[in-house]
Biopython code that builds the backbone (N, CA, C, O; Angstrom):
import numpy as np
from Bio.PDB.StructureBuilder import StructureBuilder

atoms = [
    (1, "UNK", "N", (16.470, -24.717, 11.335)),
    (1, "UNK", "CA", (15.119, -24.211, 11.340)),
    (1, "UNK", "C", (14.438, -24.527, 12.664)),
    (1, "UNK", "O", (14.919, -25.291, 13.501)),
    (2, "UNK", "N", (13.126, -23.794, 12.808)),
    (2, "UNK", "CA", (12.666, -23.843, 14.204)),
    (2, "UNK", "C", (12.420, -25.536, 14.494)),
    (2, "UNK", "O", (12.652, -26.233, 15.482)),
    (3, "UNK", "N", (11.819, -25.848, 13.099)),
    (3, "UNK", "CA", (11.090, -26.911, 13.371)),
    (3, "UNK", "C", (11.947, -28.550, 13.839)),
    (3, "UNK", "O", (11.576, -29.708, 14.028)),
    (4, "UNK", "N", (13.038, -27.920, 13.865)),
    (4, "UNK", "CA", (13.936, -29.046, 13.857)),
    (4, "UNK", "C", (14.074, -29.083, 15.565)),
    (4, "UNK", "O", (14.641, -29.965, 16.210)),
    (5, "UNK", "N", (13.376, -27.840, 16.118)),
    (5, "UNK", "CA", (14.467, -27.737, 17.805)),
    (5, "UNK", "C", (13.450, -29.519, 18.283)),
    (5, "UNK", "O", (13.003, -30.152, 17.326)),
    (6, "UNK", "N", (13.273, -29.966, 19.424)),
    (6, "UNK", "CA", (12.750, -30.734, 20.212)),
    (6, "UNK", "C", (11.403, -30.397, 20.532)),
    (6, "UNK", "O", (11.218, -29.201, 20.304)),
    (7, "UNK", "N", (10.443, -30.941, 20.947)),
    (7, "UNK", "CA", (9.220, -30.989, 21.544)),
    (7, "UNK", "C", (9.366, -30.376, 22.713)),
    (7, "UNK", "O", (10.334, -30.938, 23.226)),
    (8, "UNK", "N", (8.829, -29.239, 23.719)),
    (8, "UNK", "CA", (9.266, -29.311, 24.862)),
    (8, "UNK", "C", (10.129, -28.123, 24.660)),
    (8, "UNK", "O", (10.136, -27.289, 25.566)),
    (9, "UNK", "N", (11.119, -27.849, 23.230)),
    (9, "UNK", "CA", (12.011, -26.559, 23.733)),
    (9, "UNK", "C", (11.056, -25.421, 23.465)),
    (9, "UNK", "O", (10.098, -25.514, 22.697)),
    (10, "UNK", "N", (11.475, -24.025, 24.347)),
    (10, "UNK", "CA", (11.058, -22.980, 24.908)),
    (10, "UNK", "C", (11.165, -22.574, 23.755)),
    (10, "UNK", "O", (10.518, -21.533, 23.870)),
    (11, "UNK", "N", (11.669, -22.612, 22.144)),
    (11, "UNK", "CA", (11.949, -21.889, 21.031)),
    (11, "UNK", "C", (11.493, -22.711, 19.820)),
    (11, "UNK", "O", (11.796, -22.646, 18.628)),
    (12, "UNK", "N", (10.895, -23.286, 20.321)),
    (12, "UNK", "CA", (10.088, -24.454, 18.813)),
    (12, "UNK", "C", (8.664, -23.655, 18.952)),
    (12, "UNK", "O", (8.093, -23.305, 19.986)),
    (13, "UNK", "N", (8.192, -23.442, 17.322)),
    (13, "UNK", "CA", (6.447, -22.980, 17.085)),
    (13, "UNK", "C", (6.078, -23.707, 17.777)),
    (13, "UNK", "O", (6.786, -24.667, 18.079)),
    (14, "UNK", "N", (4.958, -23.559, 18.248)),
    (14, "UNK", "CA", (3.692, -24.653, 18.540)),
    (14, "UNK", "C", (2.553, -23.965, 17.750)),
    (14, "UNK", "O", (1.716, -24.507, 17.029)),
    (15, "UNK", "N", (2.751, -22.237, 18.135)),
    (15, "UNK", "CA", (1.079, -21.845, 17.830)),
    (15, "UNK", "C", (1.541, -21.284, 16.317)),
    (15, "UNK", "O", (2.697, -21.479, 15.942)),
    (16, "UNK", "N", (0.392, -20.440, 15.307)),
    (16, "UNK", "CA", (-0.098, -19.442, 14.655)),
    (16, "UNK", "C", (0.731, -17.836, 15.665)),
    (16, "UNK", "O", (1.717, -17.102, 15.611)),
    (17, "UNK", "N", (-0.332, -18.029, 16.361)),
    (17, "UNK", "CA", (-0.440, -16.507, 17.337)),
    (17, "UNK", "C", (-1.152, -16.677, 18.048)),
    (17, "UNK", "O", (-2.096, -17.461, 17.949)),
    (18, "UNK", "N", (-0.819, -15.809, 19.187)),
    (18, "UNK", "CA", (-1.998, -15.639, 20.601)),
    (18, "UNK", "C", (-0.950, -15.697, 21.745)),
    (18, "UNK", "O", (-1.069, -14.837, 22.617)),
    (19, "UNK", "N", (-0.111, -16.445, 21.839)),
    (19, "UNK", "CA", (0.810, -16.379, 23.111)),
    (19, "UNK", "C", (1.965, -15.225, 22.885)),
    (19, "UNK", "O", (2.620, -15.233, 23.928)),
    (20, "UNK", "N", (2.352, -14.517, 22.242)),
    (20, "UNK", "CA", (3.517, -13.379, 22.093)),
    (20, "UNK", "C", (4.650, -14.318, 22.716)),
    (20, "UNK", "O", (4.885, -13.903, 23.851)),
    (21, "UNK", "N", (5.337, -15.279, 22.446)),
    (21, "UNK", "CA", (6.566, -15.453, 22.637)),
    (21, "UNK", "C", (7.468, -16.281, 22.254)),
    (21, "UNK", "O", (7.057, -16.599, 21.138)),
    (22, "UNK", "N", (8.286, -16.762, 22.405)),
    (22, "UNK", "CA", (8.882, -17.360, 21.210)),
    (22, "UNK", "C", (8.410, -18.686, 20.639)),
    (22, "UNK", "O", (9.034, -19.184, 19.702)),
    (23, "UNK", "N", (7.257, -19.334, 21.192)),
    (23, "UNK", "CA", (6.625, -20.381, 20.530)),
    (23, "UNK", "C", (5.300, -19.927, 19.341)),
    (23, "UNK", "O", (4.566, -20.631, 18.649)),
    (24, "UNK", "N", (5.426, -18.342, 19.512)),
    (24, "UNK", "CA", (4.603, -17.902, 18.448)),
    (24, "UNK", "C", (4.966, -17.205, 17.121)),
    (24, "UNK", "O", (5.640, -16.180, 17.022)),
    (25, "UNK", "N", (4.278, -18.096, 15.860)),
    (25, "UNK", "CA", (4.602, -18.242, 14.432)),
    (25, "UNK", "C", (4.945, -16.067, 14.179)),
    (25, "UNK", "O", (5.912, -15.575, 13.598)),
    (26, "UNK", "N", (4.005, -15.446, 14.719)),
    (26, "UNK", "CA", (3.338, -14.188, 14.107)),
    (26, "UNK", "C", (4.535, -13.385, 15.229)),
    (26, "UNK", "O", (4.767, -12.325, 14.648)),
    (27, "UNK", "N", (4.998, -13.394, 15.945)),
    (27, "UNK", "CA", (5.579, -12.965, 16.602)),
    (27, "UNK", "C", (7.142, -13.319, 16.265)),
    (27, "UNK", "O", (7.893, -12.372, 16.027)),
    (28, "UNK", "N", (7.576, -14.453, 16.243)),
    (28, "UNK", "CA", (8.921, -14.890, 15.281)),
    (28, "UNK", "C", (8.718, -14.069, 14.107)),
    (28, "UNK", "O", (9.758, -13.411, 14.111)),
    (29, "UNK", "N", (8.176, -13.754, 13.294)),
    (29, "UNK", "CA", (8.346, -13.784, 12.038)),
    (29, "UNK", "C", (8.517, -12.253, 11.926)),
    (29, "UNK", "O", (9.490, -11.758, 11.356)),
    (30, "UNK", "N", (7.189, -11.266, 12.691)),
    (30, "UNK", "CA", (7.503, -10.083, 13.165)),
    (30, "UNK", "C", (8.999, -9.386, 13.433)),
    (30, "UNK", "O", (9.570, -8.412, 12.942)),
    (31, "UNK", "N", (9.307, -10.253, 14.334)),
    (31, "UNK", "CA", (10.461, -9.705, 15.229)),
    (31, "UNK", "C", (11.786, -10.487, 13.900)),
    (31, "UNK", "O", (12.968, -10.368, 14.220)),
    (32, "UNK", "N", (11.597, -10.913, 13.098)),
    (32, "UNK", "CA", (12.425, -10.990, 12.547)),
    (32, "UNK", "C", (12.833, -10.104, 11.430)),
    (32, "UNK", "O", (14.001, -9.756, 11.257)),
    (33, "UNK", "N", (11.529, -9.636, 10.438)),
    (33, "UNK", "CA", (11.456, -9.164, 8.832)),
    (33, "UNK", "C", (10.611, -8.091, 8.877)),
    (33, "UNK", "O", (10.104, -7.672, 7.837)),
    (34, "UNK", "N", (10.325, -7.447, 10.239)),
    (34, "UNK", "CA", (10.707, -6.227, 10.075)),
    (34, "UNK", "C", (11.597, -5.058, 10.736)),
    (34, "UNK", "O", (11.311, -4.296, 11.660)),
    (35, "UNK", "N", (12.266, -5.118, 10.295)),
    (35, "UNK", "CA", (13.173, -4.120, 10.886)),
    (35, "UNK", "C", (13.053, -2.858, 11.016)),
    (35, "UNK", "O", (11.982, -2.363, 10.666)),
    (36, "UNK", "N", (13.761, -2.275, 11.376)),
    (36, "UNK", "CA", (14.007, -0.933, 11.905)),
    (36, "UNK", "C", (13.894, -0.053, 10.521)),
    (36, "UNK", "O", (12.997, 0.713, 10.170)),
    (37, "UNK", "N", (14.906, -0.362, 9.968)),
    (37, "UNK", "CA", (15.239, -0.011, 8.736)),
    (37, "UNK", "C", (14.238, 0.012, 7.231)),
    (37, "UNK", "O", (14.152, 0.748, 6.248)),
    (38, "UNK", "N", (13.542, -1.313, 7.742)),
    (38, "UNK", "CA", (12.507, -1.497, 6.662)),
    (38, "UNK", "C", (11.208, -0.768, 7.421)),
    (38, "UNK", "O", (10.234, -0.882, 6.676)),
    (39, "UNK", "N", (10.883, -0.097, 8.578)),
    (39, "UNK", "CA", (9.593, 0.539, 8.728)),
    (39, "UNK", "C", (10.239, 2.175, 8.687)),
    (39, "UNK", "O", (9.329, 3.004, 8.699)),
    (40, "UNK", "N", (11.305, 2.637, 8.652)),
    (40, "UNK", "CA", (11.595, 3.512, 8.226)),
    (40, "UNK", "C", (11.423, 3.939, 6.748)),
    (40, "UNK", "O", (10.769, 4.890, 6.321)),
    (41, "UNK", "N", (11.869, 3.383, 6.328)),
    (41, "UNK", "CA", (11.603, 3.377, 4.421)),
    (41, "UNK", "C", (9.785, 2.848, 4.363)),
    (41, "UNK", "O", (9.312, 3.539, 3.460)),
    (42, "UNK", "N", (9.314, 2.472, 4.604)),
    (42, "UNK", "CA", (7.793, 2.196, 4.405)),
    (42, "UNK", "C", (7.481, 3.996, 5.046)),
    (42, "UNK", "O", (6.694, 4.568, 4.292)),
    (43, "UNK", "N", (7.911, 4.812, 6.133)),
    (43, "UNK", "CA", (7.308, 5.714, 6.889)),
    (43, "UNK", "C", (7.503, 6.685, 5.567)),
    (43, "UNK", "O", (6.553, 7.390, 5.228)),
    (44, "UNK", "N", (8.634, 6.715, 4.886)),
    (44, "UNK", "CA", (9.181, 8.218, 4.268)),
    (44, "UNK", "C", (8.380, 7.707, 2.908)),
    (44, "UNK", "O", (7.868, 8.665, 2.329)),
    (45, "UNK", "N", (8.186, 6.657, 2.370)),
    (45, "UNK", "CA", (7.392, 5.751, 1.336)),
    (45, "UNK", "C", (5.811, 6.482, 1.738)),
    (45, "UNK", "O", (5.383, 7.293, 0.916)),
    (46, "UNK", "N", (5.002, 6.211, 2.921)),
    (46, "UNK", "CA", (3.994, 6.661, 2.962)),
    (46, "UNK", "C", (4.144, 8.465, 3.092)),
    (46, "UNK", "O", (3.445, 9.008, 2.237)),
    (47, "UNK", "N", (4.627, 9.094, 3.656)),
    (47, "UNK", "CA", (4.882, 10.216, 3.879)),
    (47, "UNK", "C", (4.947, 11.106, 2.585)),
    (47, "UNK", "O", (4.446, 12.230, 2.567)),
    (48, "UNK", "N", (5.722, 10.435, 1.273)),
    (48, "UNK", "CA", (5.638, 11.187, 0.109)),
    (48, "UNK", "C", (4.632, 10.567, -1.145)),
    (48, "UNK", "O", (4.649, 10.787, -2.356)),
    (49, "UNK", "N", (3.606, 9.552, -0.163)),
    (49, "UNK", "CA", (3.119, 8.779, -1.300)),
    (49, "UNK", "C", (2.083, 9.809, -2.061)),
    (49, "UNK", "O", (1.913, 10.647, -1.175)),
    (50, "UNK", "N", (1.464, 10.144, -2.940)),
    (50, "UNK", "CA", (0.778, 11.122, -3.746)),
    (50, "UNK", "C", (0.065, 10.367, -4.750)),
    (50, "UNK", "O", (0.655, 9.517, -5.417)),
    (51, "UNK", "N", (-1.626, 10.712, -4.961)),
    (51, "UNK", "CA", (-2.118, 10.427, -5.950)),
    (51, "UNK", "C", (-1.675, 10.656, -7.258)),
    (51, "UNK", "O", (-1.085, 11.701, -7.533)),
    (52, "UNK", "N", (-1.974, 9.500, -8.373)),
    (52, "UNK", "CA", (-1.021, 9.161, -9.381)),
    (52, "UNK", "C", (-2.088, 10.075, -10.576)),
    (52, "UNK", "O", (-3.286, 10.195, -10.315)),
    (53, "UNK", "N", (-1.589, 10.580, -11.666)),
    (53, "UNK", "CA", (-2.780, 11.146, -12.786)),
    (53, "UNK", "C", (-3.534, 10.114, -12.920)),
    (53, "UNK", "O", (-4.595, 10.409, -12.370)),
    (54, "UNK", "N", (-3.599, 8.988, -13.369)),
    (54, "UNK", "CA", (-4.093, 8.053, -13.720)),
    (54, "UNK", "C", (-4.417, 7.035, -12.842)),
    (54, "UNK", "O", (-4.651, 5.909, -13.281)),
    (55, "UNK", "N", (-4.473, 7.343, -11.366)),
    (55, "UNK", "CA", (-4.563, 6.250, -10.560)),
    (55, "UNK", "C", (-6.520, 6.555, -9.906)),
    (55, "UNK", "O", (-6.981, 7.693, -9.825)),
    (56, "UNK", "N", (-7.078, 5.691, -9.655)),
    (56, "UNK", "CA", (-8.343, 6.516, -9.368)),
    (56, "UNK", "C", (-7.885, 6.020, -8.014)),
    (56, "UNK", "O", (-6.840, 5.421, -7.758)),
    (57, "UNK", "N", (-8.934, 6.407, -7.130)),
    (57, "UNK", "CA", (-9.172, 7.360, -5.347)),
    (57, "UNK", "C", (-9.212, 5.711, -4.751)),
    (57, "UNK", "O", (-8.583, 5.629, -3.696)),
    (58, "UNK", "N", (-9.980, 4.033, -5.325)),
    (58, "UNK", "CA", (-9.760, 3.240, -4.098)),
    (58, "UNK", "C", (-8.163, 2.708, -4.359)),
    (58, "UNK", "O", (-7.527, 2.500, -3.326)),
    (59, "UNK", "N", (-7.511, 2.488, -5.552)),
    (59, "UNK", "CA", (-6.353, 1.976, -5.741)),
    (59, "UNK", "C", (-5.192, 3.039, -5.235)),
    (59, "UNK", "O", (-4.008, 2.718, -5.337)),
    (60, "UNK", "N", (-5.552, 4.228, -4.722)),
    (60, "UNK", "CA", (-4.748, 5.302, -3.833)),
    (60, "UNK", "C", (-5.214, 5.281, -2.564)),
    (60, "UNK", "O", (-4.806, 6.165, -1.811)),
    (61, "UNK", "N", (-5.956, 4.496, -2.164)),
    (61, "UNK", "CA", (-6.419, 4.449, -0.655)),
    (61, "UNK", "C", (-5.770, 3.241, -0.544)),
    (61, "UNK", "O", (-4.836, 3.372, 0.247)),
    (62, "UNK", "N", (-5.850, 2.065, -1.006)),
    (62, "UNK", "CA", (-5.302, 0.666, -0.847)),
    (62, "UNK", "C", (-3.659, 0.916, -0.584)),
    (62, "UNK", "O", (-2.959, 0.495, 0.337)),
    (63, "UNK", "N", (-3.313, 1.738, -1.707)),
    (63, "UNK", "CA", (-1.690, 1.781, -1.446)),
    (63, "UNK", "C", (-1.787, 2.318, -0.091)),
    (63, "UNK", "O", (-1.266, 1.660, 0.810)),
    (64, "UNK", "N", (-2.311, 3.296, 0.156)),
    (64, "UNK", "CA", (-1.838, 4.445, 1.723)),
    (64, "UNK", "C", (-2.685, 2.604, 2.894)),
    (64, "UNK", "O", (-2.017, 2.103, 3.798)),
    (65, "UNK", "N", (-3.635, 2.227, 2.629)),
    (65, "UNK", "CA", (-3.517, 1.118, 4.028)),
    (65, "UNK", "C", (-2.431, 0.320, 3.750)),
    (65, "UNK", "O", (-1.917, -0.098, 4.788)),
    (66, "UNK", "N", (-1.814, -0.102, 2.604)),
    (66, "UNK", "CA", (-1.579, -1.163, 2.696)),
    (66, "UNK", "C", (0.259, -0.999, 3.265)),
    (66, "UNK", "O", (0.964, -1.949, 3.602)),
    (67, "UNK", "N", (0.705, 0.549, 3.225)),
    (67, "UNK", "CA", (2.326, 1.278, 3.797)),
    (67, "UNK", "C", (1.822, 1.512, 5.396)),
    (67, "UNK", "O", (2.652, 1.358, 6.292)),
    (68, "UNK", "N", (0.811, 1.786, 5.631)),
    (68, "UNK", "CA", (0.004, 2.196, 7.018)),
    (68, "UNK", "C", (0.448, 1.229, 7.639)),
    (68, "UNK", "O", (1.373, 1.332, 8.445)),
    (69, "UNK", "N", (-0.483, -0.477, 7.199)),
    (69, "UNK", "CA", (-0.172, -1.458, 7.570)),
    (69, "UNK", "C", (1.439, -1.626, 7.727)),
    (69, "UNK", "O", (1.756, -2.140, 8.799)),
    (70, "UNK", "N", (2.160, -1.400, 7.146)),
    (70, "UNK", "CA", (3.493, -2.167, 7.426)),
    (70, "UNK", "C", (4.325, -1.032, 8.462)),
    (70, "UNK", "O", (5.288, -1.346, 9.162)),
    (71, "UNK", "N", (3.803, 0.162, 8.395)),
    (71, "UNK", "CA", (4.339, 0.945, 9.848)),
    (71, "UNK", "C", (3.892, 1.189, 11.315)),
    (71, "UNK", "O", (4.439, 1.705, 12.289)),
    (72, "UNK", "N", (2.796, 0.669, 11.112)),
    (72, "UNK", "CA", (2.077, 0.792, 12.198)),
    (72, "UNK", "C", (2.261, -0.905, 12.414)),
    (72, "UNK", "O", (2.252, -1.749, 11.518)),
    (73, "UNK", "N", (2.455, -1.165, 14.092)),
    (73, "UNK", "CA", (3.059, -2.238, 14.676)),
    (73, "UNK", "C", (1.692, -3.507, 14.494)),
    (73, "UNK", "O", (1.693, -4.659, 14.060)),
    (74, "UNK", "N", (0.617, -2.614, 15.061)),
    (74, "UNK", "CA", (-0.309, -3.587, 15.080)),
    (74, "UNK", "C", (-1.104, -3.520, 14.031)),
    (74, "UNK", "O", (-2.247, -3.945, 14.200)),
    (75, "UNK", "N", (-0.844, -3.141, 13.083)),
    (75, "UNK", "CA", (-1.462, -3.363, 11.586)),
    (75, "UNK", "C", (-0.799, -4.246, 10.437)),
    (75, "UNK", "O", (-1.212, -4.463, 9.298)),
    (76, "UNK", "N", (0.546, -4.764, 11.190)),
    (76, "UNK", "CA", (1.280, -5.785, 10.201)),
    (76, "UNK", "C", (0.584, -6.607, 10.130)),
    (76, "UNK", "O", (0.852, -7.583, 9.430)),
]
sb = StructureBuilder()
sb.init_structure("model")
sb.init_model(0)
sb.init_chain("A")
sb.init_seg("    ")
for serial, (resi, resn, name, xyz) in enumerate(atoms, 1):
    if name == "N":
        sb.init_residue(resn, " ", resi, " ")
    sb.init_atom(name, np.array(xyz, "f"), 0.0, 1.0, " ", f" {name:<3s}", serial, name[0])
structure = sb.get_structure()
């Protein structure tokens, strides 16, 4: 695990986020779990998503931000 590297190495967390590089939590985690593969299937997921009979208009807006969010880079 990260947390095990040394004080000082170029690949141990230090932050949350704000520096983009490998000492950052939001950026590791990014570049790890989401893939290629998984924002593809979220794209064709939002692309055929369709209001439900029974679903009302904010719980069909929440779903469409919340697939938005996971394809769009800076909305993860």
């Amino acid at each position: 695990m990260n947390q095990t590297l040394q004080a000082g190495d170029a690949n141990r967390i230090t932050q949350w986020t704000g520096n983009n590089n490998n000492s950052d939590f939001k950026t590791n985690f990014v570049n790890t779990f989401r893939t290629t593969t998984l924002t593809e299937i979220w794209t064709t997921e939002l692309e055929k998503r369709q209001q439900n009979l029974n679903e009302n208009v904010d719980s069909y807006a929440s779903a469409l931000q919340e697939l938005y969010r996971r394809v769009e880079v800076n909305g993860f």
